[in-house]
N, C-alpha and C positions, 0 to 999 in steps of 0.2 A: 718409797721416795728415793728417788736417783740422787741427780745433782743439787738438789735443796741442800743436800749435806754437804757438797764439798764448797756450795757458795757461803756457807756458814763455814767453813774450813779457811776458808782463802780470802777474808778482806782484803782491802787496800794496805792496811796496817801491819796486820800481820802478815800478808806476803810480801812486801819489804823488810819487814822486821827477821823471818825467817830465813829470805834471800841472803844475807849476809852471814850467817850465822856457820859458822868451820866447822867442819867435823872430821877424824878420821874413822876409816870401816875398810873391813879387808873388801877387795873387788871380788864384785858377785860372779861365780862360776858357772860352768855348764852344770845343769842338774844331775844330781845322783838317783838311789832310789828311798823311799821312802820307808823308814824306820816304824813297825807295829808301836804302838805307845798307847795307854789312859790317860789321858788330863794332859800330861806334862810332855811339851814338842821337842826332842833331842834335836840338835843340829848332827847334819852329818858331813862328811868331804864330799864337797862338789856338789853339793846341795848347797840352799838358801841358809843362813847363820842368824837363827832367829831373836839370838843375844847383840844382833849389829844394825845400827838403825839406818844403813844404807839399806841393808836387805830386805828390812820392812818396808820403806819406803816405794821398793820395787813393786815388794808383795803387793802393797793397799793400790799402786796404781792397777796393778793387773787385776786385781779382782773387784775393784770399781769401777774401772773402766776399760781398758787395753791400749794397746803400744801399737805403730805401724799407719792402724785403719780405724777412722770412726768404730763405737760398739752402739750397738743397740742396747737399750733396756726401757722395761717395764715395769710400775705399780700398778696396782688396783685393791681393794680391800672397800669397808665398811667401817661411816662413823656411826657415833652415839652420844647421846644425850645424858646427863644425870644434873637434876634439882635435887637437892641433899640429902636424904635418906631414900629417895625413890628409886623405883628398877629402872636401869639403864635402858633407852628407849632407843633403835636401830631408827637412824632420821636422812642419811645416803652415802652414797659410794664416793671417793673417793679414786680415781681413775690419771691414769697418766703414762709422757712416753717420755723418753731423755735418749739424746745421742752425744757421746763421752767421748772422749780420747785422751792418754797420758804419753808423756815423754818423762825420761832424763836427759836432764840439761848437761851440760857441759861441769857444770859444778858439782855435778851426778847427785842433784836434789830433784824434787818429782813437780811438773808444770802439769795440769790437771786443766782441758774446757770442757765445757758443758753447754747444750741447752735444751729446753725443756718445759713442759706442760703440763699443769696436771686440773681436769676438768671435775667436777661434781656431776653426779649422774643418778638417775632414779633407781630405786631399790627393787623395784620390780621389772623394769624394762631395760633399765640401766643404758636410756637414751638420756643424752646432754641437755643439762637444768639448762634454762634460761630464767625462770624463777622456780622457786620452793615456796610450798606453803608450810609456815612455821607454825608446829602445832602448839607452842608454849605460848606465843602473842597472838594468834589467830590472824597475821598478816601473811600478806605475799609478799614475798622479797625477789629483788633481782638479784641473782647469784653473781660471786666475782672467782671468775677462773683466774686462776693464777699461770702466767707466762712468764719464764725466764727467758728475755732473748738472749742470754750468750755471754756467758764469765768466763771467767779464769783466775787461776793464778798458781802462786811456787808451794810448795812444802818443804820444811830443811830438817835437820835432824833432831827437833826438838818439839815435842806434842803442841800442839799449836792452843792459843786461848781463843775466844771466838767473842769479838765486843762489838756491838750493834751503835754505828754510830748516833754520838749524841748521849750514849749512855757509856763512858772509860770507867764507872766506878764499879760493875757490877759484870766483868771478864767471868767467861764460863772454860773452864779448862776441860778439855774433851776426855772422856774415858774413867773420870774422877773416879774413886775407888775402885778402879784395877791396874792404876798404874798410879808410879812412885816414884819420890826425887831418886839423884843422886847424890851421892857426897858433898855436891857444891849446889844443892837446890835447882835443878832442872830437871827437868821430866825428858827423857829423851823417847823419840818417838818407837819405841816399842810396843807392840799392839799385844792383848792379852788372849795371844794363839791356844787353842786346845786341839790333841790331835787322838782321836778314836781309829785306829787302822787306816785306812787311806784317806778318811774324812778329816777335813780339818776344820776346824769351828775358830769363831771370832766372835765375840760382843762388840759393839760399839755405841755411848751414849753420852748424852749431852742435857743437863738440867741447865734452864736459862730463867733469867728473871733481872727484867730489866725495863725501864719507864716504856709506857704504851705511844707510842708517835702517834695512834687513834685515841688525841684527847676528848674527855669530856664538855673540855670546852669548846671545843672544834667540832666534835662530832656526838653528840648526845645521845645519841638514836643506838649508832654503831660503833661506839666506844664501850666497855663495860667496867672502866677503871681504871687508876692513873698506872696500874703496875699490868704486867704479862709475865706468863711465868710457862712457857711451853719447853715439855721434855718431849725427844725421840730416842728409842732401843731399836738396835738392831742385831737380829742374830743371824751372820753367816754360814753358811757353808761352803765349800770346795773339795774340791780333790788335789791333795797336798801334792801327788806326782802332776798334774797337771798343771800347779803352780810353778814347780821347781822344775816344768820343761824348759826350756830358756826359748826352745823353737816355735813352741808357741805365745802369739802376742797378746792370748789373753784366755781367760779360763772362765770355764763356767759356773758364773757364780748364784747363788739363790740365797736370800734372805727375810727372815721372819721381822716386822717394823709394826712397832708401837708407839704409839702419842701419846699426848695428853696436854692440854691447855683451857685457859678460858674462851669464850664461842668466839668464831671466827667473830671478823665487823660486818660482814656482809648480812645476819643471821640479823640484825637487828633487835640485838635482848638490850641496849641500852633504857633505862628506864622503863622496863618492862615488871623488875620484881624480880627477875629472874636470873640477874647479872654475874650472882655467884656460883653459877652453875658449871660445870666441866663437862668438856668435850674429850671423847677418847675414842678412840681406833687401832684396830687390828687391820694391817696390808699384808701384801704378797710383794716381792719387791725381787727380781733379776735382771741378769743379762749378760752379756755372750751370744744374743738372739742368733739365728740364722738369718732373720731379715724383720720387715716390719709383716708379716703375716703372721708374726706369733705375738702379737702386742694385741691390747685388747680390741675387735675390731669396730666396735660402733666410736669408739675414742677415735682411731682412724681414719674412718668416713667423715668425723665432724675437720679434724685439720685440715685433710684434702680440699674436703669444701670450704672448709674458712681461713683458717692459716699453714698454708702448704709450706711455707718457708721454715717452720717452725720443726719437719723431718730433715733439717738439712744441717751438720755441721756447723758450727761459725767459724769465720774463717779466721787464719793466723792465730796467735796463741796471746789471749788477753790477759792484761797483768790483774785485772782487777775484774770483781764479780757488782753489777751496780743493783742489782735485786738479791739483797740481803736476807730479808724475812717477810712472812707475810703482811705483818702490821706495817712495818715503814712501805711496802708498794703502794697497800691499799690508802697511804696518806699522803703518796702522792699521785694516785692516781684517780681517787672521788674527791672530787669539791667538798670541802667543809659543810656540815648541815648548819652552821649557825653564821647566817648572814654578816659579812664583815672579816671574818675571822682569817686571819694571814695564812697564805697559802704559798706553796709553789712548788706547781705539776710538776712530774717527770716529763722529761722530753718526748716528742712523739713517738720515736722511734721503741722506746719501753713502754708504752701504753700498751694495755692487751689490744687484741684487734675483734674480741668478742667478750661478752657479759657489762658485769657493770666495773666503770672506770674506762672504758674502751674509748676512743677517742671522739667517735661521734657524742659520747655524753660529756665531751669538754667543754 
């Protein structure tokens, strides 16, 4: 997953909340060379200073995204199924493309857009669902691709919390157990670098749990419970001199991404029996691409033909990200299954333009 992560980075909230927020950090230099090291990343002169939360701030934009020029990137990988003690059951792909760009602002904090797609695809042909047949309920469902049309927002020098509006009491603090206050109780944004010879490693993760905006009583079918509790890992890699080029606007980066949550809505296990089941996935997740011919290409074929606009940058630099997570889209982009029940869609313009919730099923 690309941009999912930085639109959970960057609300509305906290990217004003971070916006203001002072820091000092020595200004980042021209790169040096990189230091042999196990585990522990030494700073060196004229290198990146991995103890200063300007220079991480640089770091995480260039290896999530790049400086200058749109970057390409790509997921793809495989979900699964698990009912409680059962063998995990391979049930489809997960597929997708994201085009990033970061800046520093003038406050030399990090502005991060994004947008982005990511389809469900067969396990053997790995062409675009339009339904799945659900082998736990024995139905056919209409799949919901998830489209990001186009977020943004700031980062400051303080690890950000990530709150899903409508839920303020249940903030997910990113990185939890690898990083640590300070003297005055802030987490300042330091990332938990590892460096093996010129490789340099990064973890990055996020355990959430917070009320389901797919209620039960809204949506019976495709809701599985009042609560959601989805986690993503991610583990980096780069080439530490390639970071700390400064002439290069962005580095090649490759990461290993792991889920886990309750079944999406779209899978219809509500009232099935099967509600307490977990969905989990291994991806492949880069970018740096040289162009979109290295992204997966039946994913490709399907945007060209159905949303071409979705390979294109967004334009100008958005303050805010309005597709948060997948359960708040999906509640306001399918109609309620229970007749009567308060509603109100996303704008059209955030509607997918294919699967289910697409505008023609408004």
């Amino acid at each position: 997953m690309q941009s999912f992560l930085i639109d959970h980075l960057v609300s509305r909230r906290e990217a004003l909340r971070m916006a203001g927020v002072a820091g000092a950090g020595l200004m980042l230099g021209s790169a040096g060379p990189a230091k042999a090291g196990h585990g522990k990343v030494e700073s060196r002169a004229g290198g990146l200073d991995y103890s200063d939360p300007r220079d991480n701030l640089y770091a995480f934009g260039k290896i999530w995204a790049g400086y200058g020029e749109p970057v390409i990137g790509a997921f793809h990988g495989l979900m699964y199924g698990r009912v409680g003690t059962d063998r995990m059951r391979p049930l489809f792909n997960f597929e997708g493309i994201g085009v990033l760009q970061a800046e520093i602002d003038k406050n030399r904090d990090l502005k991060i857009k994004t947008r982005e797609v990511g389809l469900f695809t067969d396990l053997r042909t790995r062409e675009v669902l339009e339904v799945w047949d659900n082998p736990y309920t024995g139905k056919k469902v209409e799949v919901y691709h998830f489209y990001n049309s186009g977020g943004g927002g700031t980062l400051g020098v303080e690890m950000p919390k990530f709150v899903v509006p409508g839920n303020p009491d249940t903030p997910t603090l990113m990185n939890e157990g690898s990083i640590f206050p300070d003297e005055n109780g802030r987490y300042p944004f330091l990332m938990p670098f590892e460096q093996y010879g010129d490789d340099l490693l990064l973890a990055w993760d996020y355990t959430h749990y917070h009320k389901n905006p797919v209620t039960p009583k809204g949506w019976p079918v495709s809701s599985t419970g009042p609560i959601v509790s989805p986690a993503e890992h991610f583990t980096f890699k780069v080439s530490r001199r390639e970071l700390e080029d400064r002439d290069l606007p962005t580095v090649r980066m490759y990461a290993g991404f792991s889920r886990s949550s309750q079944w999406w809505p779209w899978m219809g296990m509500g009232g099935s029996g099967f509600e307490s089941g977990v969905l989990s996935g291994r991806m492949h997740s880069h970018n740096g691409l040289s162009g979109f011919d290295d992204v997966p290409r039946k994913v490709l074929d399907y945007l060209e033909n159905h949303a071409p606009q979705y390979l294109e940058p967004v334009d100008g630099w958005p303050s805010s990200s309005p597709r948060l997570d997948t359960w708040t889209a999906y509640s306001q982009d399918v109609a309620p299954e229970t007749p009567g029940h308060p509603w109100k869609p996303a704008a059209d313009e955030l509607r997918p333009p294919t699967g289910k919730g697409a505008l023609k099923h408004g």
